[in-house]
BAFI-3210 file (N, C-alpha, C; in Angstrom, 3 decimals, decimal comma, padded with zeros to 6 digits):
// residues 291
n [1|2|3|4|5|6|7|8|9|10|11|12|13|14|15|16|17|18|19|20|21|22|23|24|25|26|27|28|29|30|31|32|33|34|35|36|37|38|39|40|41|42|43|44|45|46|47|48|49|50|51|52|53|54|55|56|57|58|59|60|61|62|63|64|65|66|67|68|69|70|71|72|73|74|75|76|77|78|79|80|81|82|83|84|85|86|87|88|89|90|91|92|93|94|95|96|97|98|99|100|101|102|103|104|105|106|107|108|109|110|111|112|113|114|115|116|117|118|119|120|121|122|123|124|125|126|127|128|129|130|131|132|133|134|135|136|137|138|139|140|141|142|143|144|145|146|147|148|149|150|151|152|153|154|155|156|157|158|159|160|161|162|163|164|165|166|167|168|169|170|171|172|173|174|175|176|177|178|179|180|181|182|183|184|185|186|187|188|189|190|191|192|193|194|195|196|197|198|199|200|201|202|203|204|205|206|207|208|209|210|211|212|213|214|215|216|217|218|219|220|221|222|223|224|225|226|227|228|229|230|231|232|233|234|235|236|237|238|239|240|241|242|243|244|245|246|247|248|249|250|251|252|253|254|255|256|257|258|259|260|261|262|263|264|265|266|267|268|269|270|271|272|273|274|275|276|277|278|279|280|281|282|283|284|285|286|287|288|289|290|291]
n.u [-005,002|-004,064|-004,011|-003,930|-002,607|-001,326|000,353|002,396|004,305|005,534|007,785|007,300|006,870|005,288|005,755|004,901|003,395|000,395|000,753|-001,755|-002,969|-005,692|-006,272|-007,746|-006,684|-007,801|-006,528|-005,166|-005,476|-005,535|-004,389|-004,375|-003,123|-003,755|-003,169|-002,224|000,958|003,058|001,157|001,502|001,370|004,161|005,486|003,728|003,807|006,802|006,646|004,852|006,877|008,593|010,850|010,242|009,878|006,726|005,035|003,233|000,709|000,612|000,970|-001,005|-000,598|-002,485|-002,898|-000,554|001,488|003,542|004,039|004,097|003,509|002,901|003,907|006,343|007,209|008,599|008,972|011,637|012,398|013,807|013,058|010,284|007,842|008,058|008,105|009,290|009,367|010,930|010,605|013,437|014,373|016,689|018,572|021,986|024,437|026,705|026,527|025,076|022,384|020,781|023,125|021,430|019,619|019,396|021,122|019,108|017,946|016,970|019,252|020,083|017,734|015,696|016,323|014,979|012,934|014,067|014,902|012,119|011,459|012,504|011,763|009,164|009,481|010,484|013,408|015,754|017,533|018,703|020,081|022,747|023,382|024,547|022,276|023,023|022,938|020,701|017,477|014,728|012,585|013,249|015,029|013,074|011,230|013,500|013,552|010,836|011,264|013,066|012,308|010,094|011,465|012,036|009,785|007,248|004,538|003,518|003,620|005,416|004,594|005,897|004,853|005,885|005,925|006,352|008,073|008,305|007,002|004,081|003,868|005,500|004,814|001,960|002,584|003,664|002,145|000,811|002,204|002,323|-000,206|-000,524|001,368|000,715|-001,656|-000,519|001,019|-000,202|-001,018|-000,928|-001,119|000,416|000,018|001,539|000,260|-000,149|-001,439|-004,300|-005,598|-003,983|-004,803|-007,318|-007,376|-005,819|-006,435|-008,428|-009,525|-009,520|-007,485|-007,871|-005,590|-005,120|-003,222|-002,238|-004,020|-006,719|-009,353|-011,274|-012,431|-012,462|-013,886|-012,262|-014,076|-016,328|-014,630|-013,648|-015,467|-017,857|-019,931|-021,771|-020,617|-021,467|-021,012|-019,598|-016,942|-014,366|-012,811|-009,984|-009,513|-008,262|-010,251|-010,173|-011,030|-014,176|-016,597|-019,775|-022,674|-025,316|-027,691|-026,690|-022,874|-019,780|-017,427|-013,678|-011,450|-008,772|-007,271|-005,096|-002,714|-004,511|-007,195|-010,390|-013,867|-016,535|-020,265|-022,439|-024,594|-025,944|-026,638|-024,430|-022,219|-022,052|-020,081|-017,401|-014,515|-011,662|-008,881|-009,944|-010,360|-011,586|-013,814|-014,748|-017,183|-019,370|-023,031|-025,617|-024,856|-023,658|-021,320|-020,044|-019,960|-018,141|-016,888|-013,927|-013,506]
n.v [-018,311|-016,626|-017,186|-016,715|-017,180|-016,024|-015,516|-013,471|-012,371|-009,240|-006,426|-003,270|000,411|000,820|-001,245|-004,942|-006,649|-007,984|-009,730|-010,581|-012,198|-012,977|-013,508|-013,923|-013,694|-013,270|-014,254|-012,284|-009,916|-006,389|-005,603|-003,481|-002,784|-000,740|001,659|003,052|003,817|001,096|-000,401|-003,378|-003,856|-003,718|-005,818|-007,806|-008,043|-008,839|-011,403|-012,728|-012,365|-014,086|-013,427|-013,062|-014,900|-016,519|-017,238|-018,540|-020,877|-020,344|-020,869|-020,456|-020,785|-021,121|-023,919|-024,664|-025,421|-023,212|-022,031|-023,496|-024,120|-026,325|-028,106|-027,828|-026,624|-024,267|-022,243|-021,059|-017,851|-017,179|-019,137|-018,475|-016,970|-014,286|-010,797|-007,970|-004,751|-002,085|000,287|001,826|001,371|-000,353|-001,383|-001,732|-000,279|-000,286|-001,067|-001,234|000,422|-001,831|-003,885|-004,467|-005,233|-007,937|-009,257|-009,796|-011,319|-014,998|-017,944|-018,664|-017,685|-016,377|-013,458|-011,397|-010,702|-008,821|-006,635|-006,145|-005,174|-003,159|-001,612|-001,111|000,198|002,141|002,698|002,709|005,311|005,446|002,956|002,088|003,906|004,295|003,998|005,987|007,913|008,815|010,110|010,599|009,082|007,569|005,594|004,224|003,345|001,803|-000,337|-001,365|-002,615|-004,312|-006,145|-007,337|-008,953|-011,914|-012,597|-012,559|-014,476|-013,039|-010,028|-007,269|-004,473|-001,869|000,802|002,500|004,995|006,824|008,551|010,294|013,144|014,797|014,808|012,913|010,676|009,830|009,406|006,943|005,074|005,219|003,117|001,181|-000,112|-000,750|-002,812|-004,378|-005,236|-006,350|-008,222|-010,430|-009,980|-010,886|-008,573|-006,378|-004,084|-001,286|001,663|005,033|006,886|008,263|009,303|007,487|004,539|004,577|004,878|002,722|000,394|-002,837|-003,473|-003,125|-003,722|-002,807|-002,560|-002,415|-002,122|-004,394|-006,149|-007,166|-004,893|-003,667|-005,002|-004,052|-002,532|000,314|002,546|002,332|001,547|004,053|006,241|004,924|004,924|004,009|005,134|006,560|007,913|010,081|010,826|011,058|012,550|012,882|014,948|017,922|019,837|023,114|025,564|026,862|028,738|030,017|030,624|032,822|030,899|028,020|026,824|027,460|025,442|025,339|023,072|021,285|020,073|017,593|019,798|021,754|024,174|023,655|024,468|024,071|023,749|023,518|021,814|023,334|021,196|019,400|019,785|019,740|017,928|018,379|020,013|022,284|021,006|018,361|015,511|014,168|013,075|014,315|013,648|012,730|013,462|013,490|015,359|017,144|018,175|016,625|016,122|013,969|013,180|011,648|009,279]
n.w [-003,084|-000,343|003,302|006,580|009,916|012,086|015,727|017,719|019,724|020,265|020,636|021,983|021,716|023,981|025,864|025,734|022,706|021,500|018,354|016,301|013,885|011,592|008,458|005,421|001,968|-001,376|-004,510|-006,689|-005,385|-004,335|-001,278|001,590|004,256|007,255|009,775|012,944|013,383|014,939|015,181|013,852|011,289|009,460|011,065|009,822|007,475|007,451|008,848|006,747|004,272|005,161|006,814|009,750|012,333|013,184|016,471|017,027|014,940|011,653|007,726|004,688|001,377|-001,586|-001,215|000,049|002,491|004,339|006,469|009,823|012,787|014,553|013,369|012,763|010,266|008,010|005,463|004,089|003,471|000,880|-000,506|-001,163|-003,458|-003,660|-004,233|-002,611|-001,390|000,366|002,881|002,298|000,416|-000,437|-002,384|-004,031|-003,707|-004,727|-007,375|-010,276|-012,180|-013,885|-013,130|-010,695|-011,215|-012,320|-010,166|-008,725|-010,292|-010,976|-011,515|-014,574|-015,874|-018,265|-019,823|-020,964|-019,570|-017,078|-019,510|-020,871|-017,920|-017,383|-019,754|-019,080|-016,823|-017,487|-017,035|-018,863|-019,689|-017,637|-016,946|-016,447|-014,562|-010,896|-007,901|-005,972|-007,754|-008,459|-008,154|-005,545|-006,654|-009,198|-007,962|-006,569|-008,431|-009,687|-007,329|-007,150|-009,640|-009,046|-007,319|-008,922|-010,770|-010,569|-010,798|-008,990|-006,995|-005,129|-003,832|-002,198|-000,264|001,159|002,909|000,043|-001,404|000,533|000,863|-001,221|-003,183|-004,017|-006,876|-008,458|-006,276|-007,474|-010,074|-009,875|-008,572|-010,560|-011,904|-010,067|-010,056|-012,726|-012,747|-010,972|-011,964|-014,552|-014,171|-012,738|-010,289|-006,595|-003,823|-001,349|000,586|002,700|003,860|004,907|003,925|002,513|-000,034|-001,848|-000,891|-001,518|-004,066|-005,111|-003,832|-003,225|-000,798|002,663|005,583|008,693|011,506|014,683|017,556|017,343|015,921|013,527|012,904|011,909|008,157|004,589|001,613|000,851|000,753|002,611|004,544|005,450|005,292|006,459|004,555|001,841|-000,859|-003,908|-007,329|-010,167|-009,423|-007,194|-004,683|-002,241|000,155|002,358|005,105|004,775|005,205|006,435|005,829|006,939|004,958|004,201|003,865|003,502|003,355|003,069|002,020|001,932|000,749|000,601|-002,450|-003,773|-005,202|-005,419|-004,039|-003,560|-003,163|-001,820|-002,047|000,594|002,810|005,957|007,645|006,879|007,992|010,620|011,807|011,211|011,303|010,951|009,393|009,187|007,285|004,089|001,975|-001,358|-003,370|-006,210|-006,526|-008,135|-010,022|-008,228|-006,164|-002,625|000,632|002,214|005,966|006,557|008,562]
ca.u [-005,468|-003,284|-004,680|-002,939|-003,693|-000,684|000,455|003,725|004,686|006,388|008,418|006,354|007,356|004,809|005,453|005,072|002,292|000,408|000,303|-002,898|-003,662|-006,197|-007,364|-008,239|-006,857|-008,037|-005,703|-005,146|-006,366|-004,690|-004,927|-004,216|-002,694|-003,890|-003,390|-001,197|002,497|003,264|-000,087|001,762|001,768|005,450|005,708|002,924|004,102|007,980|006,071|004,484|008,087|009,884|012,145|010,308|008,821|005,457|005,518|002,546|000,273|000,078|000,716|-001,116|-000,383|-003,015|-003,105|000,783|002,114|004,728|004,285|002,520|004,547|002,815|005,188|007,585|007,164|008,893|009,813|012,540|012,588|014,121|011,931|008,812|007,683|008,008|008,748|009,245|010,231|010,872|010,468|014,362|014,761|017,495|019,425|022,939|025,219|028,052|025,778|024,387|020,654|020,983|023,047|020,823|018,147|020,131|021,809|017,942|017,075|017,437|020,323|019,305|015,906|015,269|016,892|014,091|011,953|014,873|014,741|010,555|010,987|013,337|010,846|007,736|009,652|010,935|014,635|016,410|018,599|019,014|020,364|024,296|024,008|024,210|021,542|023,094|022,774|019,330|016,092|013,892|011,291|013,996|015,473|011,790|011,260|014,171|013,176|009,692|011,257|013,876|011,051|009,402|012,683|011,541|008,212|006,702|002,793|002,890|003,821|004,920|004,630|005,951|005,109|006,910|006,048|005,903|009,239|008,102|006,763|002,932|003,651|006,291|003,919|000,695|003,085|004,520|001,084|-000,307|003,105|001,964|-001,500|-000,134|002,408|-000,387|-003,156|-000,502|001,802|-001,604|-000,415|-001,602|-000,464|-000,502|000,734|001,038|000,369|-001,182|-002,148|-005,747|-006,080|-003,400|-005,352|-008,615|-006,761|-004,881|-007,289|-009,613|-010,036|-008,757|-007,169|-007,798|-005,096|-005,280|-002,555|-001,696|-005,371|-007,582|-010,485|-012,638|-011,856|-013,888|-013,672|-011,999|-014,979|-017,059|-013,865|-013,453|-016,660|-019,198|-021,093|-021,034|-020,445|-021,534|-020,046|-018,662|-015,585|-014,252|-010,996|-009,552|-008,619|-008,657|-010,842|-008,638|-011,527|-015,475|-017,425|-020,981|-023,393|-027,364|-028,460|-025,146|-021,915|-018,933|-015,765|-013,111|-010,765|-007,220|-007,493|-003,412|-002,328|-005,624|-008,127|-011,942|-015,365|-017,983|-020,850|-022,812|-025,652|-025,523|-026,679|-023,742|-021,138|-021,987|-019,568|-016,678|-013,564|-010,387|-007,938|-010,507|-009,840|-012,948|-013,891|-015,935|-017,919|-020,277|-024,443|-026,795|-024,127|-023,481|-020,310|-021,238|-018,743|-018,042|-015,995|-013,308|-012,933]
ca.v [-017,603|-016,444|-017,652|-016,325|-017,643|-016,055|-014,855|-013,250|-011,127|-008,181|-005,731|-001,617|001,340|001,257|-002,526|-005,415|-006,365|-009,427|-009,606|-011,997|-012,133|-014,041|-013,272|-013,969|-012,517|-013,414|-014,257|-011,172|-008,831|-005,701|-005,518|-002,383|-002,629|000,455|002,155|003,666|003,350|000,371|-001,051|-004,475|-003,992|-004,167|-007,362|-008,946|-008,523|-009,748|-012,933|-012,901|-012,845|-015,386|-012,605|-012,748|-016,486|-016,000|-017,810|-020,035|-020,378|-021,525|-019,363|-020,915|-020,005|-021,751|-025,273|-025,277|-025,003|-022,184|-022,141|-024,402|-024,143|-027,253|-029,309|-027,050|-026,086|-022,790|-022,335|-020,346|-016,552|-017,625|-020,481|-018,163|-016,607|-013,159|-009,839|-007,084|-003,565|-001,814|002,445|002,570|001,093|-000,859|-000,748|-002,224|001,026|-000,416|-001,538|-000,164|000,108|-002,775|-004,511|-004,614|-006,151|-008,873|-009,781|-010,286|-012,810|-016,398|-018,231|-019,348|-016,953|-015,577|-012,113|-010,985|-010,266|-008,052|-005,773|-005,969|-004,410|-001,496|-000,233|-000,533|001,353|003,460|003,139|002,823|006,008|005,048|001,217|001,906|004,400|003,954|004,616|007,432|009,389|008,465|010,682|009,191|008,463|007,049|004,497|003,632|002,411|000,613|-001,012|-002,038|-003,587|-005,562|-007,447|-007,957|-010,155|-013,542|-012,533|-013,119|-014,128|-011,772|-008,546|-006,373|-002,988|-001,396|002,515|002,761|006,069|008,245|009,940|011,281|014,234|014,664|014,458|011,614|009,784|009,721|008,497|005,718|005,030|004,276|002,562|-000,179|-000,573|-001,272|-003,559|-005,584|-005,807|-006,838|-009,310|-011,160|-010,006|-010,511|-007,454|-006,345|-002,570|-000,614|002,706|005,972|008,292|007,740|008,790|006,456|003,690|005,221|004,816|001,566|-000,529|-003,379|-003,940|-002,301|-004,492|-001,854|-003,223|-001,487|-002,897|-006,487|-006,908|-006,486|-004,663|-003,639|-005,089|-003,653|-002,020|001,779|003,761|001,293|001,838|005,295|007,358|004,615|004,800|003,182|006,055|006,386|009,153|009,712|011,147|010,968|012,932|012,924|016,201|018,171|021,243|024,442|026,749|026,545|029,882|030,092|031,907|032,770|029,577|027,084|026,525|026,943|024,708|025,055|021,884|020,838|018,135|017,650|020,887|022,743|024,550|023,212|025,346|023,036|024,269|022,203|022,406|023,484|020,217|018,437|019,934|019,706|017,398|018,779|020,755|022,409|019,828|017,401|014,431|014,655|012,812|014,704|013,192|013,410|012,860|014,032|015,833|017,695|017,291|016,317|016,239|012,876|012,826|010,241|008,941]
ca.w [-001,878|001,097|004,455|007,447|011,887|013,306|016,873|017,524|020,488|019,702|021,559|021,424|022,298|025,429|026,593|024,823|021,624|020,763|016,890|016,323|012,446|010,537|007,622|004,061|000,570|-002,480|-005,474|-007,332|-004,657|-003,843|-000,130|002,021|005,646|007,433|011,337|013,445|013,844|016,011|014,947|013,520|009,383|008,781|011,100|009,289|006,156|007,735|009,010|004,745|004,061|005,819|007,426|010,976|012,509|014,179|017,669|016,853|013,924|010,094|006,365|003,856|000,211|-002,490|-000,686|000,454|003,859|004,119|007,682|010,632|014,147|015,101|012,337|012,483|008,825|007,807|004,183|003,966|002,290|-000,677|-001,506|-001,310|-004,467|-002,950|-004,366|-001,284|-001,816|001,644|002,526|002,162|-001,166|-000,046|-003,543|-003,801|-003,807|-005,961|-008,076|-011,824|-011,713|-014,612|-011,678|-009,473|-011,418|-013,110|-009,037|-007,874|-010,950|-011,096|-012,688|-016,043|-015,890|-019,171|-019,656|-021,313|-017,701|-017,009|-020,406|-020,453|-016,806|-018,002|-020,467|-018,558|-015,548|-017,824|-016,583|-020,006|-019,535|-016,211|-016,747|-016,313|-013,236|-009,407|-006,954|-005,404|-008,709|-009,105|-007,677|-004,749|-007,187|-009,631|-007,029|-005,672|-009,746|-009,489|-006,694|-007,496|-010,582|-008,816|-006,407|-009,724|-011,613|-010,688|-011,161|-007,992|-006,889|-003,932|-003,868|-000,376|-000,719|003,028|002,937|-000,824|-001,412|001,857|001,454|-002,499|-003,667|-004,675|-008,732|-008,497|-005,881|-008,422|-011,279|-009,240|-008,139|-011,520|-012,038|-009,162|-011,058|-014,095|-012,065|-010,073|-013,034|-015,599|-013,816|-012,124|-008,466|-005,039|-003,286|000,326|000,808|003,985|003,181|005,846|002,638|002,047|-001,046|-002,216|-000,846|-002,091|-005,377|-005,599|-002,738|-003,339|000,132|003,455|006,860|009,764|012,482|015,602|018,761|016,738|015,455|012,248|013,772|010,413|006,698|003,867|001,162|001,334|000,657|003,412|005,523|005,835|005,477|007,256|003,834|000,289|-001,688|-005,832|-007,845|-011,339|-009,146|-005,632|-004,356|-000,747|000,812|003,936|005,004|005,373|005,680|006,189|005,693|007,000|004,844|004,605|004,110|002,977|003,885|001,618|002,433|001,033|000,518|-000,293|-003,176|-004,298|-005,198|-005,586|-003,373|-003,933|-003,091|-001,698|-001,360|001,622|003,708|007,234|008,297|006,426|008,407|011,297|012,682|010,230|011,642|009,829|009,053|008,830|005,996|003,475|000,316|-002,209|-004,078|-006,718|-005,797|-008,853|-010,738|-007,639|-005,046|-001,792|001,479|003,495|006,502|006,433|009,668]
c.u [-004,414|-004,196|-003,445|-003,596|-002,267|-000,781|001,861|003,877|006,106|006,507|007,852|006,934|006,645|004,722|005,382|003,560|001,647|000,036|-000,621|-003,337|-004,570|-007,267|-006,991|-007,663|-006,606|-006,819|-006,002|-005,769|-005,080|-005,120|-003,824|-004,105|-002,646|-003,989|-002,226|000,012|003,007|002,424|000,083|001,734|002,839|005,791|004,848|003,496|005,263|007,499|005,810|005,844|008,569|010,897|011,722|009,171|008,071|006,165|004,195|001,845|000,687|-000,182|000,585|-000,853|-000,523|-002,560|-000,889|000,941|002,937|005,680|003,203|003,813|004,221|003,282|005,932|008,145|007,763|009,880|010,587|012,088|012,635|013,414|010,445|008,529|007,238|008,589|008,694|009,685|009,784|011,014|011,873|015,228|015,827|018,042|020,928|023,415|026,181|027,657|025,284|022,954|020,419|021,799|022,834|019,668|018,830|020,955|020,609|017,212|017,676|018,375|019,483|018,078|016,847|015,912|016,055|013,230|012,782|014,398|013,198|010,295|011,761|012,610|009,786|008,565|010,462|012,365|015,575|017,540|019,079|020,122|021,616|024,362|023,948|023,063|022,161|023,155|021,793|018,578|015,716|013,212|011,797|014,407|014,009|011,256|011,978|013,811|011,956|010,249|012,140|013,319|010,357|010,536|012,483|010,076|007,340|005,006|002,724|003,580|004,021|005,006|004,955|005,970|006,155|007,137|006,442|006,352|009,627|007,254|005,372|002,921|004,259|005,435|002,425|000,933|003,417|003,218|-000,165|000,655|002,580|000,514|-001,592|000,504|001,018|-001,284|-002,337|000,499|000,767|-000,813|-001,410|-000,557|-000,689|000,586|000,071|001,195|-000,709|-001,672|-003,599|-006,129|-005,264|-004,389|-006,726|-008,371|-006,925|-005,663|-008,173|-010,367|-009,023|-008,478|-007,412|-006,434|-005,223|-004,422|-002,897|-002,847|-006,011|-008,838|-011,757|-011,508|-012,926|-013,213|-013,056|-013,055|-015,528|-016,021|-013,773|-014,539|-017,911|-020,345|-020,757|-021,404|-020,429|-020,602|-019,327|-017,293|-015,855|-012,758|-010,893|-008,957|-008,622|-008,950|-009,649|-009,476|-013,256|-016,542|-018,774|-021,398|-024,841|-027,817|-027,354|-024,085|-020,843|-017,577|-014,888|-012,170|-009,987|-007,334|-006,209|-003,167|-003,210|-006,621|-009,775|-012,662|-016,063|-018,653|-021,833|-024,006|-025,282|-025,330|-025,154|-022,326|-020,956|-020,486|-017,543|-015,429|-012,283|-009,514|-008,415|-010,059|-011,394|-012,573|-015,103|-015,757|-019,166|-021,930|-025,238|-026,168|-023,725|-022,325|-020,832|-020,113|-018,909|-016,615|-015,555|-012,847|-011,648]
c.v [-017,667|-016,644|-017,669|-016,385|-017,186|-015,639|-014,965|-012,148|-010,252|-006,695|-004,097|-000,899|001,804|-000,071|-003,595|-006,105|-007,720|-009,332|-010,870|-011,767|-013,080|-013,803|-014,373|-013,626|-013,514|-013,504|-013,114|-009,844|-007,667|-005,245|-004,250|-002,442|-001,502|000,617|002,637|003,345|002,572|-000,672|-002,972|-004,673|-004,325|-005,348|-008,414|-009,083|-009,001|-010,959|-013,529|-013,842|-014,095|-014,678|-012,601|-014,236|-016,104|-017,422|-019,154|-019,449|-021,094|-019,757|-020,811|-020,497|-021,466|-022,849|-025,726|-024,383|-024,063|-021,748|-022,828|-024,923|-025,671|-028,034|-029,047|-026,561|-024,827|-022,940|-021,340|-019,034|-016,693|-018,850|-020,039|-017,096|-015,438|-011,779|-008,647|-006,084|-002,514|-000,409|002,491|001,748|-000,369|-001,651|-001,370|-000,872|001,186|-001,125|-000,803|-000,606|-001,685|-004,079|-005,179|-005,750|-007,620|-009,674|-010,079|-011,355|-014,040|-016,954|-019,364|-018,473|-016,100|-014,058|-010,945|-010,065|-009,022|-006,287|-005,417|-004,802|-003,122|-000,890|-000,157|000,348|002,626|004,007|002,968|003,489|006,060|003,547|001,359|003,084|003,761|004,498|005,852|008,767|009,460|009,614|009,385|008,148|007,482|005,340|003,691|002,774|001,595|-000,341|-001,677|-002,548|-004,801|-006,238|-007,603|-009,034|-010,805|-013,568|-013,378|-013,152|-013,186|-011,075|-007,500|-005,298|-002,260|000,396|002,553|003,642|007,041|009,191|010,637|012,361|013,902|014,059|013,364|010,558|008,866|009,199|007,155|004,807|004,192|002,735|000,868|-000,807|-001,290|-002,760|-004,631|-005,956|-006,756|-008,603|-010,635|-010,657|-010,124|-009,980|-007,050|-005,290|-001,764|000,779|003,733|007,063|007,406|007,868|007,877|005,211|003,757|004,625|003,088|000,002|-001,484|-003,569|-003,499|-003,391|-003,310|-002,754|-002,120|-002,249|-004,171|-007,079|-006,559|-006,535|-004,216|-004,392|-004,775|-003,080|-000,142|002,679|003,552|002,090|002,801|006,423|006,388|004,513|004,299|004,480|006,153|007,633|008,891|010,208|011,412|011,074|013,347|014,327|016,975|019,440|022,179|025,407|026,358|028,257|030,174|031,022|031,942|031,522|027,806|027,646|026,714|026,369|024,994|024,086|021,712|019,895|018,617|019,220|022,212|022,899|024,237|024,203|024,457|023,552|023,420|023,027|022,371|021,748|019,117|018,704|020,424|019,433|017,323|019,975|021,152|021,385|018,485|016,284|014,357|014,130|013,891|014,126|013,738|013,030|013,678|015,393|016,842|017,492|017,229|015,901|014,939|012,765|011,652|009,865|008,342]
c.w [-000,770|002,418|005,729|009,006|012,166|014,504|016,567|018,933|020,376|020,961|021,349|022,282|023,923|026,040|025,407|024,063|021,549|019,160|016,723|014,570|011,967|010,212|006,361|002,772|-000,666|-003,414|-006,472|-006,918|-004,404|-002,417|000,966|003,394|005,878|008,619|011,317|013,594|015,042|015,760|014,564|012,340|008,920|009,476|010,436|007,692|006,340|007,634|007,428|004,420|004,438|006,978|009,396|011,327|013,377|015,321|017,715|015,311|012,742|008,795|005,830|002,061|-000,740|-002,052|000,105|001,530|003,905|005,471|008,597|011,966|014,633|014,795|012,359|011,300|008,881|006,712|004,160|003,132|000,848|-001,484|-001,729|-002,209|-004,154|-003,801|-003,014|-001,507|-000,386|001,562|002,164|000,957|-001,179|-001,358|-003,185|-004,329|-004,803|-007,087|-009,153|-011,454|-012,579|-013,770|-010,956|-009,675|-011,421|-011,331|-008,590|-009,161|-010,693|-011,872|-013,322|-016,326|-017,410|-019,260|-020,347|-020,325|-017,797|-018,258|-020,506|-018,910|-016,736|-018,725|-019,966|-016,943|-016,144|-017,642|-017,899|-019,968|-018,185|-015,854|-016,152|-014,729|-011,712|-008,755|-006,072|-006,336|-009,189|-007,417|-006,734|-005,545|-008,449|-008,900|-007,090|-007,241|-010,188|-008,667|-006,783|-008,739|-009,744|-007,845|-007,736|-011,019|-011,424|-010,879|-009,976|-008,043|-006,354|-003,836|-002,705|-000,915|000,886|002,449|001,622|-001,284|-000,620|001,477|000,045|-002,195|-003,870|-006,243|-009,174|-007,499|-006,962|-009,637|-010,730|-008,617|-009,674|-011,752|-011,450|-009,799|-011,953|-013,939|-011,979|-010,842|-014,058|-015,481|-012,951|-010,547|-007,602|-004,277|-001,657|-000,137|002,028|003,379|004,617|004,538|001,967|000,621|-002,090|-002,190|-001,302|-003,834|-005,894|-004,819|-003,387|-001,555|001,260|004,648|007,828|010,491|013,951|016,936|018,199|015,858|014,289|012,773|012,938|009,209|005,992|002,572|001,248|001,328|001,925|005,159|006,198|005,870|006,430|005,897|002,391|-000,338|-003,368|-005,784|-009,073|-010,730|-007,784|-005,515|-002,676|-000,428|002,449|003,894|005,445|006,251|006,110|006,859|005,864|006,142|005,349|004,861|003,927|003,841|003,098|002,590|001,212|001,200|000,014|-000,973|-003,745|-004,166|-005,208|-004,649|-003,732|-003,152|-003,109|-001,148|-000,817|002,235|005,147|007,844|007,974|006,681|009,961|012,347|012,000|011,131|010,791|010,079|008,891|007,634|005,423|002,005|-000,399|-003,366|-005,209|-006,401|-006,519|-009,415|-009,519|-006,500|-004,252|-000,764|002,516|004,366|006,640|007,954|010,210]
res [x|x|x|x|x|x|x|x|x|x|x|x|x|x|x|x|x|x|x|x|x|x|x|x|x|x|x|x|x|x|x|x|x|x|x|x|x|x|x|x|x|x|x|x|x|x|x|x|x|x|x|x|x|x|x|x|x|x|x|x|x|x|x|x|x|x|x|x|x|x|x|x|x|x|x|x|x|x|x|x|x|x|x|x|x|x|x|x|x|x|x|x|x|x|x|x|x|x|x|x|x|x|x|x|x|x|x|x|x|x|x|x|x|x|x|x|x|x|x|x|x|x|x|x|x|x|x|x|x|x|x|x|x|x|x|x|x|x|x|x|x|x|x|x|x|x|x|x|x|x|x|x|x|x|x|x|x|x|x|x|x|x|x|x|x|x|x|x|x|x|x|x|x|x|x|x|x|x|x|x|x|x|x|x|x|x|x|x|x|x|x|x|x|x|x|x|x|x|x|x|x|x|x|x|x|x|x|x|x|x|x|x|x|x|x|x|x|x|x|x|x|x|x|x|x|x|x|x|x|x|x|x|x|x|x|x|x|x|x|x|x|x|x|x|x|x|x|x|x|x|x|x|x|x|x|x|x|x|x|x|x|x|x|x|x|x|x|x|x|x|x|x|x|x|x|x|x|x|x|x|x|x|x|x|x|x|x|x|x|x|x]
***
């Protein structure tokens, strides 16, 4: 279990922040840092790291100190069983993808890890090139393997997708699934794409100016309601067509236009560009705004 009491004041674009954290996460949880830009996600997961020292406060990780200002405890980066993979890949340039991995393992580690993490990422015909002749979504698989070479407990994930594509996002997406279920991970990923986190989420952090102001599950989180359904996809209204007695929306889900047909009452409070799960409710879809 991770167990986290910091404070940290931090410098914002409108003055300056107090970062106050403390929470909770479960061993083998995948946990979902979610708000606005500025909000405090990428310093909390620095602080995780080692890379940024809170100003008071205590990281616990499964009964060991890591940090505790009042001893002056602070385990170093490199002594904390960390994998981290940041939005800009940050990739050694003169480096072969093969490289790269093999410069982030341990001396003496097994070389095995290494080859195991080439065929589940699939980089094989990839091993001997550089990152600048590699695809975003290329690199970004390099990179989630080379935070996984020492085989870390915890797992950062900072915005690792944003700056892909829809069809390379949703592969890279099961990619981390596969990643976090098969290596036992506890994960923390900042991510603003809902249905990413809709996806990949056990459990959501709101932060809002330094603070975690809801935690819950994503469905809990974002519609206000526990939601069943043999299927549930995130999109946003484009259009909404009054007729006689219904409503028809229509809805962006990935690349395709949806037809929901709704009752007046259930769109009330519904505008174009809205964010909207549909769902299913008695074999029927059924429209919840995502707040």
């Amino acid at each position: 279990m991770i167990k986290i009491d910091i404070h940290k004041s931090l410098s914002a674009s409108d003055g300056q922040m107090n970062l106050r954290i403390k929470c909770e996460i479960e061993k083998g949880e995948l946990v979902t840092l979610y708000g606005e830009s500025g909000a405090g996600k990428t310093s909390t997961l620095r602080i995780l790291a080692g890379l940024l020292k809170p100003d008071k406060g205590e990281i616990t990780i499964d009964n060991t100190r890591w940090v505790d200002t009042k001893t002056k405890t602070f385990l170093s980066p490199q002594n904390r069983n960390i994998g981290y993979v940041f939005q800009d890949y940050a990739l050694f340039p003169n480096m072969t993808v093969l490289q790269n991995l093999e410069f982030a393992s341990n001396k003496g580690q097994n070389k095995k890890v290494i080859t195991d993490l080439i065929d589940m990422m699939e980089l094989g015909d990839l091993q001997n090139r550089k990152p600048q002749t590699l695809s975003g979504g290329q690199q970004q698989r390099v990179a989630l393997a080379r935070a996984l070479v020492r085989k870390p407990d915890i797992l950062l994930l900072d915005e690792p997708l944003a700056a892909l594509d829809y069809k390379i996002r949703l592969k890279l997406q099961d990619y981390i699934t596969r990643i976090h279920n098969e290596y036992g991970l506890t994960t923390l990923l900042v991510s603003h794409d809902l249905g990413e986190i809709m996806k990949l989420s056990d459990r959501v952090f709101v932060l809002e100016q330094g603070k975690i102001t809801r935690k819950g599950i994503p469905n809990e989180i974002f519609s206000n309601k526990k939601i069943s359904g043999k299927f549930k996809f995130i999109g946003e209204v484009l259009k909404i067509e009054p007729q006689d007695v219904v409503v028809i929306v229509s809805v962006l889900i990935q690349n395709n236009v949806v037809k929901v047909i709704a009752d007046k009452s259930e769109i009330q409070s519904l505008k174009l560009g809205d964010k909207v799960m549909v769902a299913s409710k008695a074999f029927n879809p059924i429209l919840y705004k995502i707040e």
